[in-house]
C-alpha positions in Angstrom: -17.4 8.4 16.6 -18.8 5.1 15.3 -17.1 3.9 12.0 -19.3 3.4 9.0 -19.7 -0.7 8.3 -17.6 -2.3 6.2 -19.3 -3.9 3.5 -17.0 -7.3 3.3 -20.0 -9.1 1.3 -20.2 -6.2 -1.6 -16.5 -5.6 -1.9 -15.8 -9.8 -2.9 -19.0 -9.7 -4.7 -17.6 -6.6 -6.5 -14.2 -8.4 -6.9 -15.5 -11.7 -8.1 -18.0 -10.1 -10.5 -14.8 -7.4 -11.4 -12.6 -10.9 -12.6 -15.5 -12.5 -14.7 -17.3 -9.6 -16.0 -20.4 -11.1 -15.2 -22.7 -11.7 -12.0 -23.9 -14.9 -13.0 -20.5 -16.7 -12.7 -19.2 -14.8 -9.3 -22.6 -15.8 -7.6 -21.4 -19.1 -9.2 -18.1 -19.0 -7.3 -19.7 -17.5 -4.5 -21.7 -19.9 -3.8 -24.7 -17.5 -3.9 -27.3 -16.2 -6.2 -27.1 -14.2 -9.0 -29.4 -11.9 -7.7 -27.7 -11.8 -4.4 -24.2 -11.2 -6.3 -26.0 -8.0 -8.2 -28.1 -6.9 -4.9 -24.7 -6.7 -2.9 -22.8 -4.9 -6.0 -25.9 -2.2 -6.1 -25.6 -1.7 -2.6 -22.0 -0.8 -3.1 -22.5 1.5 -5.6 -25.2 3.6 -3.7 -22.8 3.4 -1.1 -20.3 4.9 -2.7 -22.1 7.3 -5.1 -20.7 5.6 -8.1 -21.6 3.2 -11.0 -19.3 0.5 -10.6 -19.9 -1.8 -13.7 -22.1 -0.7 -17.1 -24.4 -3.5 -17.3 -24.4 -5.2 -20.9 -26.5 -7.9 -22.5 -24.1 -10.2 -22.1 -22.2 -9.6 -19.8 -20.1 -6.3 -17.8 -17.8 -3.6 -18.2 -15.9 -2.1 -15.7 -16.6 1.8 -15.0 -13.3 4.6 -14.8 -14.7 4.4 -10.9 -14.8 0.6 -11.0 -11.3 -0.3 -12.8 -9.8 2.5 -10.1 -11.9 0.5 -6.7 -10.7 -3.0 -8.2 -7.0 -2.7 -7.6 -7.2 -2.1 -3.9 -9.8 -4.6 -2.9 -7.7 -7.1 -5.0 -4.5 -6.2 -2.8 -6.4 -6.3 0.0 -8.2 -9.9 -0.2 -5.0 -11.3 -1.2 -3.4 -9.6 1.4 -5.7 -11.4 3.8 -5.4 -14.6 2.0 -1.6 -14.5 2.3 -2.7 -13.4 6.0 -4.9 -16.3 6.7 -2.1 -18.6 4.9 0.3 -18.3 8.6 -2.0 -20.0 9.8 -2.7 -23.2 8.0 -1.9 -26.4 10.1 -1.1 -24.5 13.5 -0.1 -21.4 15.3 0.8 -18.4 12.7 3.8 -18.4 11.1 5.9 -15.2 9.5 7.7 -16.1 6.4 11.4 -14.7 6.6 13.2 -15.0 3.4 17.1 -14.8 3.7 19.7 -14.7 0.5 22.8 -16.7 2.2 25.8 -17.3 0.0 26.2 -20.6 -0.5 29.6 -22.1 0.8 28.3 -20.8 4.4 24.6 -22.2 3.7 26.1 -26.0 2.3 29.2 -25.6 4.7 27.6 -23.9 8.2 23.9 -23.4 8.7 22.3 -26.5 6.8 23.7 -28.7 9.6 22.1 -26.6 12.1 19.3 -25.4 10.8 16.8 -28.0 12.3 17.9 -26.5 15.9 16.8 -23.2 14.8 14.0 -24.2 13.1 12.4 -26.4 16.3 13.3 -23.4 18.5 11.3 -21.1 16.3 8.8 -23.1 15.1 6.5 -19.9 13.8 9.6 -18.9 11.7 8.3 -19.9 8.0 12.3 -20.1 6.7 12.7 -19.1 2.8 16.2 -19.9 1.7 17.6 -18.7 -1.6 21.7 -19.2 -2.0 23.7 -17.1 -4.6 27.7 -16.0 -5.3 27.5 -13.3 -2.5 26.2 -10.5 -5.0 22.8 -10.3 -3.6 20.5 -6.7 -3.7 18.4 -7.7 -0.7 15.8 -5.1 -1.8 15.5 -5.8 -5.2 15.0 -9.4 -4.6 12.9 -9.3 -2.1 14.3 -10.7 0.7 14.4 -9.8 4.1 17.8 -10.0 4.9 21.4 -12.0 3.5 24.1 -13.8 5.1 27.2 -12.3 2.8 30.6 -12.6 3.1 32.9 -9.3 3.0 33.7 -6.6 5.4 31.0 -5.9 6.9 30.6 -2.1 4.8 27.5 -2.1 3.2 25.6 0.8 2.6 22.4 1.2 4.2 23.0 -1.7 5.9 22.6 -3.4 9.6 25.1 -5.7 10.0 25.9 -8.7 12.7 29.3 -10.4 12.6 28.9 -14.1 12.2 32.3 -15.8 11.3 35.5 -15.6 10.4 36.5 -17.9 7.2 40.6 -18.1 7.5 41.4 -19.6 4.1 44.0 -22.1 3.2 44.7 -24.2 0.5 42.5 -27.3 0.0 43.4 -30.5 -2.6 42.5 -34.3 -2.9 44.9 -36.7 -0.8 46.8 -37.6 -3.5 47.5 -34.1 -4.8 48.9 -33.0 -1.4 51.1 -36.2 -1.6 52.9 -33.9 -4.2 53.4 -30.8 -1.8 56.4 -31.1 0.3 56.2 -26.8 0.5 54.2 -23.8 -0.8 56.9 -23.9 -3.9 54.9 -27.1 -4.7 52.0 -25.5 -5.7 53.8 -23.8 -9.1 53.5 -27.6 -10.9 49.5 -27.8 -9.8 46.5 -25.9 -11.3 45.6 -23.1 -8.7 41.4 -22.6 -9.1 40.1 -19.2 -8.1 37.5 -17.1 -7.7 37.0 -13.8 -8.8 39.0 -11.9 -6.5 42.6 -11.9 -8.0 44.4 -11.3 -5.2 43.1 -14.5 -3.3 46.2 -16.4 -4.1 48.8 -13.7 -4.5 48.0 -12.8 -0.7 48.4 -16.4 0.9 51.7 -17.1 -1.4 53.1 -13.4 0.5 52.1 -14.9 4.3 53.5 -18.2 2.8 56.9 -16.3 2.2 56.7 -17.6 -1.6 56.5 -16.2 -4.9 53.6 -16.4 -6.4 53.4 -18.0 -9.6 51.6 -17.1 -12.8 47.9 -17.7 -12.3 46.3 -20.0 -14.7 43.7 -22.0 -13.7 39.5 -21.6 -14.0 37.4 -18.5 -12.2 34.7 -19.4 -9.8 31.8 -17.2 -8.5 31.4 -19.8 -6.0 33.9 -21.4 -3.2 31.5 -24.6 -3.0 31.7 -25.0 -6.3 35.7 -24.4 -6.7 36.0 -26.8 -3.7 33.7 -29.4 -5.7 36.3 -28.6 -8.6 39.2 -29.8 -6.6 37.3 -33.3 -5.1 36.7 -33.5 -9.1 40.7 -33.6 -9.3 41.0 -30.4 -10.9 43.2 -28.9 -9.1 43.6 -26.6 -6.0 41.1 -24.3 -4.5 41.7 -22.0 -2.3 38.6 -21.2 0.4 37.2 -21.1 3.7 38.5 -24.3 5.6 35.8 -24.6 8.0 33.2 -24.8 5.8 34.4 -28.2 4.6 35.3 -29.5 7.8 33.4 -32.7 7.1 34.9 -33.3 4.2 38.6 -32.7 5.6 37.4 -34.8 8.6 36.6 -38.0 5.9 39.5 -37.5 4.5 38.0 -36.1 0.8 39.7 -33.5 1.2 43.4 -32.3 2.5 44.6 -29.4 3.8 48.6 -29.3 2.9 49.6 -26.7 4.5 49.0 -24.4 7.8 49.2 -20.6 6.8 45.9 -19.2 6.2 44.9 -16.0 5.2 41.5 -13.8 6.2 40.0 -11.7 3.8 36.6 -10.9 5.6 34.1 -13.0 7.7 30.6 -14.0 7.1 27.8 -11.4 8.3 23.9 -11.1 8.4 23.0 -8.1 6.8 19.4 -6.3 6.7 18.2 -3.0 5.9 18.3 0.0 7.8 15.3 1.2 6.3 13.3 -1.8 7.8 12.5 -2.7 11.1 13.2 -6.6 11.8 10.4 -8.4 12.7 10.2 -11.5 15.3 11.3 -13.7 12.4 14.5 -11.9 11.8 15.0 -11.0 15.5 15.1 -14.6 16.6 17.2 -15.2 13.5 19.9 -12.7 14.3 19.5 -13.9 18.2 20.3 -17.5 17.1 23.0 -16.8 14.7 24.6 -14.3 17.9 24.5 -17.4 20.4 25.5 -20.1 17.7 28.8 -17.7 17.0 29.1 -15.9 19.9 28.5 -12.6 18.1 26.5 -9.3 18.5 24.8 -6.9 16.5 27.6 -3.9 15.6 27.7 -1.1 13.8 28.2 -0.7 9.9 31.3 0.3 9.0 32.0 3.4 6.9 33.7 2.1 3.5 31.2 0.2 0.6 32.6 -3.7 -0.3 31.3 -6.0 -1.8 33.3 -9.0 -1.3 32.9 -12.9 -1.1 32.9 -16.3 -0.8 
């Protein structure tokens, strides 16, 4: 069966003549004549057995049967636009766009993520950080590095990292702690989870005492707090390595405690797509991971 002809030439001078209400400026845009513009659009509506446009004096109005055409084609043109985009300046390119909290984006993957990028050089990378509570679908995005359990509903989910954490002060603070005792007569920062500190003071063997200091949504920013010289966070060590390792930042003592691990995360409900498939390859080799099963529970954890 031989498919009818797709009139490309009527349906963008429909569009164009749809957005100005008016031949004479879409033959302008076009690049045509006016007459062409209005030729293509009649051919369209005998095509279709409809008046598109009632013609005016000055000017147009969309039909019922034009203002319900108009919609698609406009989708669709844009669709190819965005299409014909992945291809500007090379090969095509597929835009992945990927929520990653940020104390692994700042701490982890921004000091790798030229070696990803040259290895995938048709990967257009979107990065957009945020405090862990991300709706992946809502916003758009095609998948999240989070930091939890790994029990996400409706969710695929690849182990990344574990994030022991342990308490982490400026030099001259840590000059002050002889033992985990020490850390009664120092501001404690914390994040939103209250039983961050209470945890690590039990595997420290010592009470806890009363928790005083500011609430943070974000470990990079509690860790920034405490270079500030106000007062102790408590986060993810490895994720300021370089700053422990230029001696910004001390670690006083040893005992750590780990509440979850990092995790790239993606939507049952959607098929990955090369982008995401060599992201989630990468990630595997640079942490020595593989894809697992969800677990059961629902968490929503983080740093």
């Amino acid at each position: 069966m031989t498919r009818p002809h797709l009139p490309l030439n009527a349906l963008r001078a429909f569009e164009a003549s749809a957005r100005h209400l008016s031949f004479t400026k879409a033959a302008i845009e076009l690049c045509v004549t006016q007459a062409a513009v209005s030729h293509q659009v009649k051919g369209l509506e005998e095509r279709l057995g409809a008046l598109l446009f009632r013609r005016l004096p000055r000017g147009l109005v969309l039909t019922d049967e034009g203002m319900a055409l108009l919609p698609g084609v406009r989708d669709s043109f844009d669709q190819i636009a965005r299409l014909l985009h992945r291809f500007d300046g090379g090969p095509v390119t597929e835009p992945l766009s990927v929520g990653v909290v940020g104390t692994f984006a700042a701490g982890w993957l921004l000091p790798r993520i030229d070696a990803f990028l040259d290895a995938n050089p048709f990967v257009d990378l979107r990065l957009s950080t945020n405090n862990n509570r991300v709706d992946i679908q809502a916003e758009g995005l095609d998948a999240a590095i989070k930091f939890g359990d790994g029990a996400w509903h409706g969710m695929e989910v690849q182990p990344l990292l574990e994030a022991p954490m342990a308490p982490l002060c400026l030099p001259s603070v840590a000059a002050r702690l002889k033992s985990p005792a020490d850390l009664a007569g120092e501001r404690l920062l914390r994040s939103y989870r209250s039983d961050e500190w209470p945890r690590w003071f039990a595997a420290a063997d010592t009470v806890c005492p009363p928790l005083r200091g500011p609430v943070f949504d974000s470990s990079w920013i509690m860790v920034e707090a405490a270079l500030q010289g106000h007062g102790v966070a408590l986060a993810p060590a490895m994720m300021f390595a370089k700053e422990v390792a230029a001696g910004r930042l001390v670690q006083p003592f040893a005992t750590t405690i780990t509440l979850g691990r990092y995790w790239l995360v993606w939507p049952k409900s959607r098929l990955p797509g090369p982008a995401l498939t060599a992201l989630a390859g990468w990630l595997a080799d640079q942490c020595g991971t593989a894809i697992t099963a969800a677990p059961r529970a629902s968490a929503d954890d983080l740093p």
